[in-house]
N, C-alpha and C positions, 0 to 999 in steps of 0.2 A: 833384702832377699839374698839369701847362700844357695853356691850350688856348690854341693858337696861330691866326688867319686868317692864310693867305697868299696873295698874289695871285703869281704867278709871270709875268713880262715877257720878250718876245720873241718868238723864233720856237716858239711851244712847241705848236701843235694840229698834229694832223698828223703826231706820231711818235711817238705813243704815252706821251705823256705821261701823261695819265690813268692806263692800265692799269701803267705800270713803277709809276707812285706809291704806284698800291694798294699792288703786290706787296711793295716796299721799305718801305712806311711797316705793312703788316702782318708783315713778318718783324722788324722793328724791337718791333712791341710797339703800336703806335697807334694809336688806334682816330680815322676822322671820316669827310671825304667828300671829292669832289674834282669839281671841274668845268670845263666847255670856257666862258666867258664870250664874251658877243657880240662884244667890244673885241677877239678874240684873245690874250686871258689866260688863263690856267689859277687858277680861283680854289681854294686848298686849307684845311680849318679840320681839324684836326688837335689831339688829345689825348693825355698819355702823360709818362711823365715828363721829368726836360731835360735827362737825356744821353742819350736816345734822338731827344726834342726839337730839339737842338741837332745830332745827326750828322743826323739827317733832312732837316733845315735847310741843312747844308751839304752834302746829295745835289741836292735843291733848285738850287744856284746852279747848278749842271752839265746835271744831267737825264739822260736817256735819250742814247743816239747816234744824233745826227742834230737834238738840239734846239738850239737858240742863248739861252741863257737872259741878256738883258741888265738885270736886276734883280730885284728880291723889296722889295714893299710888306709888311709885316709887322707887326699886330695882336694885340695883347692880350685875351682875351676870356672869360667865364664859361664854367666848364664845361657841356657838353651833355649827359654822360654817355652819348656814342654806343658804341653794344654794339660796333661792326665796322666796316672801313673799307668805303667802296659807293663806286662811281661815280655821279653824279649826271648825270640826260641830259636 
């Protein structure tokens, strides 16, 4: 099990970034949270193992349609043991 923080860069609030993540990163298997940051970032921590880790990752660089994603800061971090993925507001 990985738990990953991800900050997601660009154009990402605004088109549903948050709610596709849920959906994608709970049909995937991964459980965390995800958020709209004040910077205009989507910050995402994320748990699961790392071939689901990894293709979630590379859903991530793309996003939803209509997002412009021009990077991913990407952390290492202790597990949380979160039960579910949530929106954070």
């Amino acid at each position: 099990m990985l738990h990953k923080e991800i900050v997601v860069k660009g154009m990402v609030q605004g088109v549903y970034f948050r709610a596709t993540a849920k959906s994608v990163a709970a049909s995937m298997g991964l459980k965390g949270q995800v958020k709209n940051l004040p910077d205009g970032h989507v910050w995402i921590a994320a748990e699961g193992p790392a071939s689901a880790m990894k293709e979630f990752i590379d859903w991530c660089k793309i996003g939803p349609s209509g997002a412009k994603v021009s990077g991913l800061d990407i952390t290492d971090g202790p597990l949380q043991h979160y039960t579910e993925f949530s929106i954070l507001h």
